[in-house]
PDB file of the backbone (N, CA, C, O) and the ligand in Angstrom, with CONECT records:
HET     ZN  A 101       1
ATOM      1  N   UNK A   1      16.283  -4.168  11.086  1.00  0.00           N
ATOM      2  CA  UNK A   1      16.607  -2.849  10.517  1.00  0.00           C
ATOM      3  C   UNK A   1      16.024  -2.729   9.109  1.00  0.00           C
ATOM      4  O   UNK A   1      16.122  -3.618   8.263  1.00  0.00           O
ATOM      5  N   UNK A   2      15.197  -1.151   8.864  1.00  0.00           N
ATOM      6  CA  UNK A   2      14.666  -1.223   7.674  1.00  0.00           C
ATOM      7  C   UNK A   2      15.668  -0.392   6.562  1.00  0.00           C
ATOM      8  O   UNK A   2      16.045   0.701   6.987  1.00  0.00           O
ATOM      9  N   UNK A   3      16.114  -0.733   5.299  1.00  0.00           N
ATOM     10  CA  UNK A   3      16.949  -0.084   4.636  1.00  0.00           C
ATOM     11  C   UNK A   3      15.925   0.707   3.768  1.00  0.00           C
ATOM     12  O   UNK A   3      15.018   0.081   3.220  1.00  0.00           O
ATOM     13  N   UNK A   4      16.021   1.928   3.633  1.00  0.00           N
ATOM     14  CA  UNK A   4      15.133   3.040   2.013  1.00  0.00           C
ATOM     15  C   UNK A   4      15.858   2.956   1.169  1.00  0.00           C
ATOM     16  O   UNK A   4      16.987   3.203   1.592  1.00  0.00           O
ATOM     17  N   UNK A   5      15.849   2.673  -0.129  1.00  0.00           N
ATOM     18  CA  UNK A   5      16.750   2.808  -0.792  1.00  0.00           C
ATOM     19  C   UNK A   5      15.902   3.454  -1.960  1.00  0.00           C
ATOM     20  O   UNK A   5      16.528   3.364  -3.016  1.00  0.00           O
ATOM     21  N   UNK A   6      15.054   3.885  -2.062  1.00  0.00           N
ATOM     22  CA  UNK A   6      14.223   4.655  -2.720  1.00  0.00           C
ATOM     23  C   UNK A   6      14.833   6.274  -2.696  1.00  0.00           C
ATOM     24  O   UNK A   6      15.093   6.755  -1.593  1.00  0.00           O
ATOM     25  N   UNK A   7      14.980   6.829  -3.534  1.00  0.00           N
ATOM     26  CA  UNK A   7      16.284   7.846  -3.488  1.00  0.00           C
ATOM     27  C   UNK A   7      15.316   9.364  -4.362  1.00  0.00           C
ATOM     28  O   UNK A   7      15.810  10.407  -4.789  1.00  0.00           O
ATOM     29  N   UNK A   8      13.771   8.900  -4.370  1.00  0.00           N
ATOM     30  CA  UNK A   8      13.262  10.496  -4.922  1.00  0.00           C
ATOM     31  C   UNK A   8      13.339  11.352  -3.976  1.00  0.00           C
ATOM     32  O   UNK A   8      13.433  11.170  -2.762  1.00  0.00           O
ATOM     33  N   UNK A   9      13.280  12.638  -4.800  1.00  0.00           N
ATOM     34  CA  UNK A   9      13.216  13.316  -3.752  1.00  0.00           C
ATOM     35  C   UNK A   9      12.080  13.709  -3.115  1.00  0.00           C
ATOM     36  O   UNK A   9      10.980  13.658  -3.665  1.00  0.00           O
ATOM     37  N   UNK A  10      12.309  14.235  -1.610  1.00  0.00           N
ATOM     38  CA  UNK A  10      10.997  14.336  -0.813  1.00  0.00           C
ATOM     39  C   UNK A  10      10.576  15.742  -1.231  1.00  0.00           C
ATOM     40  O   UNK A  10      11.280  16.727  -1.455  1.00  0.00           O
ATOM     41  N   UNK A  11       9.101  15.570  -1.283  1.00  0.00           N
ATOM     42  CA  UNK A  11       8.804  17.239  -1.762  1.00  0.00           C
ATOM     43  C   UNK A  11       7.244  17.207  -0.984  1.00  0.00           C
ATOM     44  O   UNK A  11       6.298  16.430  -1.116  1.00  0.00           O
ATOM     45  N   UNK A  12       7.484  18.667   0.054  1.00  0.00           N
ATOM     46  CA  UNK A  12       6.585  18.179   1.058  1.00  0.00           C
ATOM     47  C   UNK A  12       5.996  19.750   1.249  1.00  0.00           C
ATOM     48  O   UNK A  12       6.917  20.555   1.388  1.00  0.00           O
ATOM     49  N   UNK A  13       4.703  20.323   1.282  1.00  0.00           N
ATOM     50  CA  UNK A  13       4.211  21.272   2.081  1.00  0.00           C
ATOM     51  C   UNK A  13       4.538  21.358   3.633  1.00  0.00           C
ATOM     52  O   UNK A  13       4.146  20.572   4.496  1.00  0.00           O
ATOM     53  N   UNK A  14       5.361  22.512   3.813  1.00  0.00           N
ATOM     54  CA  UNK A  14       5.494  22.173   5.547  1.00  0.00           C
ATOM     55  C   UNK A  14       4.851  23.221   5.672  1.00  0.00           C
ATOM     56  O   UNK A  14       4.719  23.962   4.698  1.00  0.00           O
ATOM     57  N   UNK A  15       4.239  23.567   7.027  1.00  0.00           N
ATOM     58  CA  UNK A  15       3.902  25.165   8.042  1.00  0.00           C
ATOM     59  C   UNK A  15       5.560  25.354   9.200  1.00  0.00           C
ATOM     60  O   UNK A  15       6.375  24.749   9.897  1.00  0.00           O
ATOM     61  N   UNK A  16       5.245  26.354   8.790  1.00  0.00           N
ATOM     62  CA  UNK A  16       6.158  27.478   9.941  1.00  0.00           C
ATOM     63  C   UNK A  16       5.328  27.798  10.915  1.00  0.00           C
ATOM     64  O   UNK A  16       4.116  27.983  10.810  1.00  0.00           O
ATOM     65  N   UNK A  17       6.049  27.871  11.965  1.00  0.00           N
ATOM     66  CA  UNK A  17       5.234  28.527  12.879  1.00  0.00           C
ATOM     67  C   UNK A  17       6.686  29.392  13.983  1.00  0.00           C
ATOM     68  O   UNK A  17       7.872  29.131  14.183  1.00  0.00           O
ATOM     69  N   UNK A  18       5.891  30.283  14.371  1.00  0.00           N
ATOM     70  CA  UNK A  18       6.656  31.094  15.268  1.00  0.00           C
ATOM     71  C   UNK A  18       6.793  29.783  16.555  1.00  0.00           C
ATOM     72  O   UNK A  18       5.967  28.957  16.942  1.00  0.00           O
ATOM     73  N   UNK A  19       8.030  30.018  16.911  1.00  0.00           N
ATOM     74  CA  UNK A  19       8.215  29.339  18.290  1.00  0.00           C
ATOM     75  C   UNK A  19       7.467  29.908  19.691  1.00  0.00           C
ATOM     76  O   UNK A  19       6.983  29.256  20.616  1.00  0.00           O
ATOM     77  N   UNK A  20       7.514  30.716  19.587  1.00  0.00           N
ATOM     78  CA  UNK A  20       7.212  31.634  20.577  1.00  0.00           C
ATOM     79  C   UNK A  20       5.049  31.991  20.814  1.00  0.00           C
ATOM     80  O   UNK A  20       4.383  32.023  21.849  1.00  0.00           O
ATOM     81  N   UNK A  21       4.726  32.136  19.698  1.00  0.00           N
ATOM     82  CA  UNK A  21       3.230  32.341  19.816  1.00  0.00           C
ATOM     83  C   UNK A  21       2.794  31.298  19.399  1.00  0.00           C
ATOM     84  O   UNK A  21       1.654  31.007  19.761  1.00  0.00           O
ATOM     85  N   UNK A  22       3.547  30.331  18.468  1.00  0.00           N
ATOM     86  CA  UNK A  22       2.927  29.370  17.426  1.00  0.00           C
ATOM     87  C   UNK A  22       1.761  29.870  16.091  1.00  0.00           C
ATOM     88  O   UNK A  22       0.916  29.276  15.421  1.00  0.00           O
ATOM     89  N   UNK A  23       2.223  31.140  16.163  1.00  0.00           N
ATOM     90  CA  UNK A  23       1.165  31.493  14.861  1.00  0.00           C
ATOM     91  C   UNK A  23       2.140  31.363  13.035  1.00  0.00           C
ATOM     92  O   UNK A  23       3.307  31.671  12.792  1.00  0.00           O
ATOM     93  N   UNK A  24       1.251  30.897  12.246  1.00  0.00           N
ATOM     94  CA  UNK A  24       2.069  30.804  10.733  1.00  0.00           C
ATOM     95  C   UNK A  24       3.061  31.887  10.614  1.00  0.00           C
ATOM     96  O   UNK A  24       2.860  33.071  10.881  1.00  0.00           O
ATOM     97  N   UNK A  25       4.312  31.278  10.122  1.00  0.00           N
ATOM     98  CA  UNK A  25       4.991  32.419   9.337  1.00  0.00           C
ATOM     99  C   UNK A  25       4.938  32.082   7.836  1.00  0.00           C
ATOM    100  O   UNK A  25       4.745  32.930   6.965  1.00  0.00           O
ATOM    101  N   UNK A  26       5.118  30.816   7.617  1.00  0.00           N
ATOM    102  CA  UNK A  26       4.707  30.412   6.303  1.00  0.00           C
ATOM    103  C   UNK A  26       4.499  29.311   5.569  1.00  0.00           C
ATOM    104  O   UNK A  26       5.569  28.713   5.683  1.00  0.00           O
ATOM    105  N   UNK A  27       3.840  28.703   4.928  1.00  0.00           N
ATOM    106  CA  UNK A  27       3.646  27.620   4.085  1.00  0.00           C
ATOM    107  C   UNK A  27       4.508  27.565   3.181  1.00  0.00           C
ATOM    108  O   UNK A  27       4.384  28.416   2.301  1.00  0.00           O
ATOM    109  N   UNK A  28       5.855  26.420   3.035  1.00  0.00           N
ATOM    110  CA  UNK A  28       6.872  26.501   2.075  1.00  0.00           C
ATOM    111  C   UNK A  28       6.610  24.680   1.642  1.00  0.00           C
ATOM    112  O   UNK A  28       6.177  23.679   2.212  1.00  0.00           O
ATOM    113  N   UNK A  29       7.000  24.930   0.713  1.00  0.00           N
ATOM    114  CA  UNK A  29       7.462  23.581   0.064  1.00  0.00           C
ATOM    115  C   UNK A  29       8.794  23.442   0.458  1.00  0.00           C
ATOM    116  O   UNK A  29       9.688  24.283   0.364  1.00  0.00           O
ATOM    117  N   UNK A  30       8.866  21.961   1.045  1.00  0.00           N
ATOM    118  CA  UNK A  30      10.580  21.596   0.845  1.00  0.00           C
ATOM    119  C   UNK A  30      10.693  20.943   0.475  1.00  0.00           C
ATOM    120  O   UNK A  30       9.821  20.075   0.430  1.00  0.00           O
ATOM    121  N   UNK A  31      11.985  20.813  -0.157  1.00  0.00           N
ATOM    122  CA  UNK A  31      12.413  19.812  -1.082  1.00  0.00           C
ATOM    123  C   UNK A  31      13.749  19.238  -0.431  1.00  0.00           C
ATOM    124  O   UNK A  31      14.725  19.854  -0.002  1.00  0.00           O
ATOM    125  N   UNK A  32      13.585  18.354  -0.467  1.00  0.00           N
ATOM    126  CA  UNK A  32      14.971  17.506   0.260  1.00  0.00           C
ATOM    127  C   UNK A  32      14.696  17.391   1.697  1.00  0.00           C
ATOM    128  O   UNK A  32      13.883  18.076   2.317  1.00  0.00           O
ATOM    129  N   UNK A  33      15.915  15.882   2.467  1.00  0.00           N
ATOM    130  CA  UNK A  33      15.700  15.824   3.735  1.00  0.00           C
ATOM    131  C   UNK A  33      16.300  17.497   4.713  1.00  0.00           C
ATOM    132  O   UNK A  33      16.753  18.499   4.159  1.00  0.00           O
ATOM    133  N   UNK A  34      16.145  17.351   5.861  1.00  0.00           N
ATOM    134  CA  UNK A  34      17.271  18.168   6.906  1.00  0.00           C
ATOM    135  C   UNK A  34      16.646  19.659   7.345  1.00  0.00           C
ATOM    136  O   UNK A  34      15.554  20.109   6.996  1.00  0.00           O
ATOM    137  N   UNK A  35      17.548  20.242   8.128  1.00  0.00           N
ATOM    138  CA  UNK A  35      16.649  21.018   8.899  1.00  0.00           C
ATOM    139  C   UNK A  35      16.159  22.510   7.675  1.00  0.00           C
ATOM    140  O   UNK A  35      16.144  22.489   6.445  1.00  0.00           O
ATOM    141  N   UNK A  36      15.959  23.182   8.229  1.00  0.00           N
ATOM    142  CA  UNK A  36      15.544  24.450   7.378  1.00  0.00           C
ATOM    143  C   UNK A  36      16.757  25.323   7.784  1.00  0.00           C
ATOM    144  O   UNK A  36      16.941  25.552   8.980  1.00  0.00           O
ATOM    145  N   UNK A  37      17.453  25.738   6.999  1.00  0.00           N
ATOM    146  CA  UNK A  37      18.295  27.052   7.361  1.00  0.00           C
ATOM    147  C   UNK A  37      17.640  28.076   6.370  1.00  0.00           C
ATOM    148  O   UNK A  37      17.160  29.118   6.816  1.00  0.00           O
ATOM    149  N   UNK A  38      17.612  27.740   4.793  1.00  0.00           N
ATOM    150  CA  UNK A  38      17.080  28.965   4.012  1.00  0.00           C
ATOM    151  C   UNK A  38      15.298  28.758   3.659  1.00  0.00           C
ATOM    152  O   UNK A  38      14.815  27.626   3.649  1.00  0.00           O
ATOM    153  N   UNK A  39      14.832  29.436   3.508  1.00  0.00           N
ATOM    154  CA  UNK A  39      13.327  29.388   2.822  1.00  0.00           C
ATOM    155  C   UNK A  39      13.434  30.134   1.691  1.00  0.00           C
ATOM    156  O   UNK A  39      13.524  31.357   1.798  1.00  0.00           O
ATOM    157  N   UNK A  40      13.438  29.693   0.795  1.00  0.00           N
ATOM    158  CA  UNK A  40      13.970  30.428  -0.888  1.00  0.00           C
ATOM    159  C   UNK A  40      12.272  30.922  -1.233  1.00  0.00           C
ATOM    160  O   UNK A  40      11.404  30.108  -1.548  1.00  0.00           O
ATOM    161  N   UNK A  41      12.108  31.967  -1.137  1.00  0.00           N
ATOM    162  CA  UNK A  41      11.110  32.840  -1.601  1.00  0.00           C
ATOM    163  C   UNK A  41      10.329  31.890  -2.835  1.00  0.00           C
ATOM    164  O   UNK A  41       9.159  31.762  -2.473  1.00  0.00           O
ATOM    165  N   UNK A  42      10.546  31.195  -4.129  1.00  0.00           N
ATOM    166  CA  UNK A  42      10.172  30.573  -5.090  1.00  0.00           C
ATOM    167  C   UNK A  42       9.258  28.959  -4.568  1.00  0.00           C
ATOM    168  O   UNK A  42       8.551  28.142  -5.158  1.00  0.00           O
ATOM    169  N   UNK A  43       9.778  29.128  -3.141  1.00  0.00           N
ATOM    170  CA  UNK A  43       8.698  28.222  -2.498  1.00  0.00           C
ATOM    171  C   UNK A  43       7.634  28.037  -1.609  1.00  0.00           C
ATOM    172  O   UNK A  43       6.903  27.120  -1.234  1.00  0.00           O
ATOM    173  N   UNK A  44       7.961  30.328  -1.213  1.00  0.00           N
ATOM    174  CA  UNK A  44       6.745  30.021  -0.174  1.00  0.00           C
ATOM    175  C   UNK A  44       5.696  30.076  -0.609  1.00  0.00           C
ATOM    176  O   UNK A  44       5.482  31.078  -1.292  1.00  0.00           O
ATOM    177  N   UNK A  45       4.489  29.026  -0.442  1.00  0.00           N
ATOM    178  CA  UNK A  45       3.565  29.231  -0.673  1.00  0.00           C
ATOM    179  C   UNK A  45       2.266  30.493  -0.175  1.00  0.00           C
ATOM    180  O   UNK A  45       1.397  31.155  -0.742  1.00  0.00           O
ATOM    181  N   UNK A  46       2.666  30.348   0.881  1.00  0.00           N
ATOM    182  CA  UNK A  46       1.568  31.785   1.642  1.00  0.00           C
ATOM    183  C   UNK A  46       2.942  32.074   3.238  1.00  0.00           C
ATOM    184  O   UNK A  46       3.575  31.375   4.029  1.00  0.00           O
ATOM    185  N   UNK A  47       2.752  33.520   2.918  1.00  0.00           N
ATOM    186  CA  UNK A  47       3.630  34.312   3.407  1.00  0.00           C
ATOM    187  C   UNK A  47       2.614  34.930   4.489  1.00  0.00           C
ATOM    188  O   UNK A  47       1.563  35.440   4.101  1.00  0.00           O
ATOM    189  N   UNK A  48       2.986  34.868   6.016  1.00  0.00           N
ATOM    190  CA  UNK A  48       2.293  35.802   6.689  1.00  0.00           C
ATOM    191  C   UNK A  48       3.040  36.189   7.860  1.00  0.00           C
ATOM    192  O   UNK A  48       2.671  36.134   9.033  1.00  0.00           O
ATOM    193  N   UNK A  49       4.321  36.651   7.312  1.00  0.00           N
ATOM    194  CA  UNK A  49       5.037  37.107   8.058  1.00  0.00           C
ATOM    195  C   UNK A  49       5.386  38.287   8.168  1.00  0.00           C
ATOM    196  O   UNK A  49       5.198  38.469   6.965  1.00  0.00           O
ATOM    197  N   UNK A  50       5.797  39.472   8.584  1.00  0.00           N
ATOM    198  CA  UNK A  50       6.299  41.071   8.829  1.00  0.00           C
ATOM    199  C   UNK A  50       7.146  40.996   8.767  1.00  0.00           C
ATOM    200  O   UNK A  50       7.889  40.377   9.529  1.00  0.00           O
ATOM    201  N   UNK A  51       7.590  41.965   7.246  1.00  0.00           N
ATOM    202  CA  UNK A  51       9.022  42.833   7.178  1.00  0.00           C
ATOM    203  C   UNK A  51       9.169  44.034   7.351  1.00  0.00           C
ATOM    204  O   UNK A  51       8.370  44.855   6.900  1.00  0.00           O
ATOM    205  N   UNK A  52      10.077  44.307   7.944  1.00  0.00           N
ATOM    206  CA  UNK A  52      11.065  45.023   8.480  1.00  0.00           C
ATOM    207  C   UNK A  52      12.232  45.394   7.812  1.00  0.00           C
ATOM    208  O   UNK A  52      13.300  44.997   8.277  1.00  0.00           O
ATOM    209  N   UNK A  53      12.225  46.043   6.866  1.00  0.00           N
ATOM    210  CA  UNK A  53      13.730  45.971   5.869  1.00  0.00           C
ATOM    211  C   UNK A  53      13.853  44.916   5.477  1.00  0.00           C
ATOM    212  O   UNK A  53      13.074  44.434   4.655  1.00  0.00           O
ATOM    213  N   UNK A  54      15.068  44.164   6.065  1.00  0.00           N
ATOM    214  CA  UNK A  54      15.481  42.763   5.508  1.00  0.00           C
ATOM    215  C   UNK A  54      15.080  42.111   6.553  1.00  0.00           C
ATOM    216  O   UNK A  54      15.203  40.921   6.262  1.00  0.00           O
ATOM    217  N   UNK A  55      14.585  42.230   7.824  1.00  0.00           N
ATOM    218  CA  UNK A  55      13.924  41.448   9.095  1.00  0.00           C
ATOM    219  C   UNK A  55      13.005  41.314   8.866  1.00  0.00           C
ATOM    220  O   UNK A  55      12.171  42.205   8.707  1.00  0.00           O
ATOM    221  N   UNK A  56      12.764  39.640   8.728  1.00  0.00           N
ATOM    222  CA  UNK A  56      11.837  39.048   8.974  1.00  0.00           C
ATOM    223  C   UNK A  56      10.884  38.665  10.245  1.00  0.00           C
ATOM    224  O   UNK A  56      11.290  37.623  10.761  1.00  0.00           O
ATOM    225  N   UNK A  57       9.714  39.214  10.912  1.00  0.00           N
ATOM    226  CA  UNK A  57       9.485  38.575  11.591  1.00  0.00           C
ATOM    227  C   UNK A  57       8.150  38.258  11.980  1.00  0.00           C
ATOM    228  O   UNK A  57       7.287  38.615  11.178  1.00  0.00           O
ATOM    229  N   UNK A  58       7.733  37.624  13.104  1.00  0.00           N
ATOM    230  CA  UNK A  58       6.227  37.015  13.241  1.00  0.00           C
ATOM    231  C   UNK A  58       5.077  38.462  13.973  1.00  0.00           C
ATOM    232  O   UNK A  58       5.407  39.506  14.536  1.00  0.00           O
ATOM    233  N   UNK A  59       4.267  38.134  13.774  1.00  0.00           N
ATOM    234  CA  UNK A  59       2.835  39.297  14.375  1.00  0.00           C
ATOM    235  C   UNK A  59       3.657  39.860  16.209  1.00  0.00           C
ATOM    236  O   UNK A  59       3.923  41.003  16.582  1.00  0.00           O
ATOM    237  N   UNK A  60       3.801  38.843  16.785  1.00  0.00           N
ATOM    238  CA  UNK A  60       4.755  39.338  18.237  1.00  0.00           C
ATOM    239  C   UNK A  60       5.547  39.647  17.842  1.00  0.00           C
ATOM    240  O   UNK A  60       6.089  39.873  18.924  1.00  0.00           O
ATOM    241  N   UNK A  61       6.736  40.107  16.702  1.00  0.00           N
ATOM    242  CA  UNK A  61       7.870  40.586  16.875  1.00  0.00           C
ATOM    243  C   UNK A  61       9.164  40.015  17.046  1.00  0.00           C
ATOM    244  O   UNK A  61      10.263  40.559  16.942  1.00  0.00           O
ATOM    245  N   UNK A  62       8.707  38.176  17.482  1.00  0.00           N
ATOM    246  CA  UNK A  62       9.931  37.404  17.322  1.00  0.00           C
ATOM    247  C   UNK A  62      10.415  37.840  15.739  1.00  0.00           C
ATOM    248  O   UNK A  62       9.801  38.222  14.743  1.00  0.00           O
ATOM    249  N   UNK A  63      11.804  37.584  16.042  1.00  0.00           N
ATOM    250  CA  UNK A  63      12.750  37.583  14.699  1.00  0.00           C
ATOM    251  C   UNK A  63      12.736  35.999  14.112  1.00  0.00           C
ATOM    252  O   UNK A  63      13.195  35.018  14.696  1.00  0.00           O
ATOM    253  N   UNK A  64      12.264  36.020  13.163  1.00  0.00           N
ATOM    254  CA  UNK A  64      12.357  34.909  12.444  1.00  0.00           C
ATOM    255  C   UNK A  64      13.511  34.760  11.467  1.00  0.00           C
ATOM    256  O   UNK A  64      14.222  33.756  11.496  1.00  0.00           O
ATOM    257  N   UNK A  65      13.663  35.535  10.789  1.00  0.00           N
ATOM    258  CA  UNK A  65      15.095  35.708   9.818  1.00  0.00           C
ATOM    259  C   UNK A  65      15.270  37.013   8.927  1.00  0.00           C
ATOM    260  O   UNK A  65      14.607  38.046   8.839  1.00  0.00           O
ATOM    261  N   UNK A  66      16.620  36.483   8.198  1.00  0.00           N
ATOM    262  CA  UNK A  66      16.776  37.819   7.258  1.00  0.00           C
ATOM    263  C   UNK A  66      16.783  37.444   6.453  1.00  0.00           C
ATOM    264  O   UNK A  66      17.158  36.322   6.112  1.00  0.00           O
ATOM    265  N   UNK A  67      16.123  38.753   5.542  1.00  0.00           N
ATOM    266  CA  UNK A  67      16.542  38.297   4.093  1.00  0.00           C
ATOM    267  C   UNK A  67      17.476  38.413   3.779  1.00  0.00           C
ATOM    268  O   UNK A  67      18.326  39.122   4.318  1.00  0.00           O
ATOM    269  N   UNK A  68      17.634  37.599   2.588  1.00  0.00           N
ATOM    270  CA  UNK A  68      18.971  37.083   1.516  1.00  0.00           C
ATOM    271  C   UNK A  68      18.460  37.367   0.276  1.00  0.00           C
ATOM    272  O   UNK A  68      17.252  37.583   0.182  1.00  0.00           O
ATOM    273  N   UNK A  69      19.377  37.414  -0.984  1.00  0.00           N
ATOM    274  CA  UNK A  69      18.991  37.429  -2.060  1.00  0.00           C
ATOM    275  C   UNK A  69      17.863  36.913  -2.645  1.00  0.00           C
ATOM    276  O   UNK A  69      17.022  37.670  -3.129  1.00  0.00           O
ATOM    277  N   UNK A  70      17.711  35.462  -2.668  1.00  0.00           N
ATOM    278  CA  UNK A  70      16.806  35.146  -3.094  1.00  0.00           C
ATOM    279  C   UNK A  70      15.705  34.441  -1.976  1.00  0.00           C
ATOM    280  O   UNK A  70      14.782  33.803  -2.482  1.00  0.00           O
ATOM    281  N   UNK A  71      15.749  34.506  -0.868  1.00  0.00           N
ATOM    282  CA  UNK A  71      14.610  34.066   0.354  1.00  0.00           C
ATOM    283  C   UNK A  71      15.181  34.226   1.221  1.00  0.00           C
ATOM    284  O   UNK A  71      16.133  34.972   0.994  1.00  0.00           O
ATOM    285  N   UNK A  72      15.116  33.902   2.191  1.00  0.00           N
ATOM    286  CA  UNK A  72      15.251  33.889   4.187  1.00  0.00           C
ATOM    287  C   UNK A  72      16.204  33.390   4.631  1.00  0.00           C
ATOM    288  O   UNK A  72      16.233  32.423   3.870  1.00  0.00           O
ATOM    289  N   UNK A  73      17.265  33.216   5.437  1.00  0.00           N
ATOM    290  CA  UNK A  73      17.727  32.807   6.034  1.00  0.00           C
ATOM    291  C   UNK A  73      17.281  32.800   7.813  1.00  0.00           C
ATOM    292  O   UNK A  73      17.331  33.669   8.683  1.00  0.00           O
ATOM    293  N   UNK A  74      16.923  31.622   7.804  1.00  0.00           N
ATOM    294  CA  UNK A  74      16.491  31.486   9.258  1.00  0.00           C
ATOM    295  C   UNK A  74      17.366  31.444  10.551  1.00  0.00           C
ATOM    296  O   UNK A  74      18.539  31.319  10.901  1.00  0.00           O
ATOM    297  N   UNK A  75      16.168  31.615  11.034  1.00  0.00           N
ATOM    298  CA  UNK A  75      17.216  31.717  12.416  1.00  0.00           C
ATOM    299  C   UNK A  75      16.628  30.952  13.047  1.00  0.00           C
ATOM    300  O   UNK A  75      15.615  31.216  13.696  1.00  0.00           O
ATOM    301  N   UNK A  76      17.295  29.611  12.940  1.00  0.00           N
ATOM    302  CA  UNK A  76      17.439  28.706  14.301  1.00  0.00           C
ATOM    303  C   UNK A  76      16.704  28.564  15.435  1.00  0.00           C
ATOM    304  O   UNK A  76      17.484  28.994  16.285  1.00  0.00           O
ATOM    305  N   UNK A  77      15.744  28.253  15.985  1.00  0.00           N
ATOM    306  CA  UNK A  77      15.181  28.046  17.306  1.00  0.00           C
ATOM    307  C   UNK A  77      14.051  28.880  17.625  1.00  0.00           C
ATOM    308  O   UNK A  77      13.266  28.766  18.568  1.00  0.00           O
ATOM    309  N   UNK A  78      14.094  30.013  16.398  1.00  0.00           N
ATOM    310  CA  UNK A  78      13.002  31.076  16.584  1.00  0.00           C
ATOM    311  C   UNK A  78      11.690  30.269  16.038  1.00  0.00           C
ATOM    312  O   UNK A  78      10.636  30.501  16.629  1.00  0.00           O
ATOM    313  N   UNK A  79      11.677  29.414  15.042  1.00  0.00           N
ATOM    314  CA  UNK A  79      10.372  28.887  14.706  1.00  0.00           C
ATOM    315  C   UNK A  79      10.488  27.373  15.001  1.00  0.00           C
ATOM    316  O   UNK A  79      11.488  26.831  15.474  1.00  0.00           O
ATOM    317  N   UNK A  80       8.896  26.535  14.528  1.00  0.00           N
ATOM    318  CA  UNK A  80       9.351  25.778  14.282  1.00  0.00           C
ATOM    319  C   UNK A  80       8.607  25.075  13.377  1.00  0.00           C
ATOM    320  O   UNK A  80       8.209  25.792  12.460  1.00  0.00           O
ATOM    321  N   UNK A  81       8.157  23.525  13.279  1.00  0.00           N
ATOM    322  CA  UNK A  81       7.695  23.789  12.054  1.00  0.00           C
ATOM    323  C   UNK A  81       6.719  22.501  11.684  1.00  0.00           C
ATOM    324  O   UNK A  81       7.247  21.455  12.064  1.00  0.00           O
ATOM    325  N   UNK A  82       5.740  22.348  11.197  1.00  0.00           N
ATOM    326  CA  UNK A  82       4.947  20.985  11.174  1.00  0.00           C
ATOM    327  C   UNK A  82       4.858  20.508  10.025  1.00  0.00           C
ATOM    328  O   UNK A  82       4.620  21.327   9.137  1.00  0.00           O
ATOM    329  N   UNK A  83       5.044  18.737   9.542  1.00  0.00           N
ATOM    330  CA  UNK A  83       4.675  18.436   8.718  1.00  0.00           C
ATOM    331  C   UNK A  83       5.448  17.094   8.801  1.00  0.00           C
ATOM    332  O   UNK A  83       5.289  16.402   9.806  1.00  0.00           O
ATOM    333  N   UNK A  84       6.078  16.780   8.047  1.00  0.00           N
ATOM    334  CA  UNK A  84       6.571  15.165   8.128  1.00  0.00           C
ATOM    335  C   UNK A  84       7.569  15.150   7.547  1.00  0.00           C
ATOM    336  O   UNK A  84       7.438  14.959   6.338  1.00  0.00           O
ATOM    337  N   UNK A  85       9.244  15.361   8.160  1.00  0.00           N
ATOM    338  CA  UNK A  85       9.903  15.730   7.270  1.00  0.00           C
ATOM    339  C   UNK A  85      11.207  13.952   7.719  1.00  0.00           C
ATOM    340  O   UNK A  85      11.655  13.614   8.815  1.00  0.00           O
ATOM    341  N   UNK A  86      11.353  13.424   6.637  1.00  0.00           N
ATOM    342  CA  UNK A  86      11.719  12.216   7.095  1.00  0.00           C
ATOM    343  C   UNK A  86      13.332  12.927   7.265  1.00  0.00           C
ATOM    344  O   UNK A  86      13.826  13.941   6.774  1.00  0.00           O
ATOM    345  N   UNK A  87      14.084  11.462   8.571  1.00  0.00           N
ATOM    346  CA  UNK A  87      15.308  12.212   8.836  1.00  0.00           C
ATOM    347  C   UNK A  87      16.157  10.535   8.181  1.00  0.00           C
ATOM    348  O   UNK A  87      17.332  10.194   8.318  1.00  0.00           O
ATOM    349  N   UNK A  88      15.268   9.959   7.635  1.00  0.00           N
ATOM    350  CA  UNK A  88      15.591   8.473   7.473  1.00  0.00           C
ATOM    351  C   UNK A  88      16.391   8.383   6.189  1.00  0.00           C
ATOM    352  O   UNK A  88      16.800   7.292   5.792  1.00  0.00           O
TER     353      UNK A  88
HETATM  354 ZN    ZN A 101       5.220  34.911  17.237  1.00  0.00          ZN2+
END
């Protein structure tokens, strides 16, 4: 068994992608382990997603999320997402 005990934090370019077409919704930085629930606007890097009022969503029309005050709140299962996000 390998122990991390290295405790910076992870700070990682991920892609979004629609679940459904697999096309970008957005390039965000994350910071920290775990899944995505919010995307705080101050990190997306490139945005290519369609709004709709406070609906967020992809070129097909999947719903990706709503906005919130300060970024997105996602919705669960609608995207998903590439990059290397450790769960360790
Ligand atoms: Zn889509």
């Amino acid at each position: 068994m390998i122990f991390f005990r290295n405790k910076r934090y992870y700070n990682q370019l991920i892609t979004i992608k629609c679940a459904k077409c697999r096309m970008k919704i957005f390039k965000y930085q994350k910071i920290g382990k775990g899944k995505i629930i919010y995307c705080w606007n101050s990190r997306i890097q490139k945005d290519y997603s369609i709004r709709e009022q406070e609906l967020v969503k992809c070129n097909c029309g999947n719903l990706i999320g709503i906005m919130v005050s300060k970024g997105i709140r996602m919705k669960q299962k609608a995207f998903i997402y590439s990059g290397t996000i450790s769960n360790k």
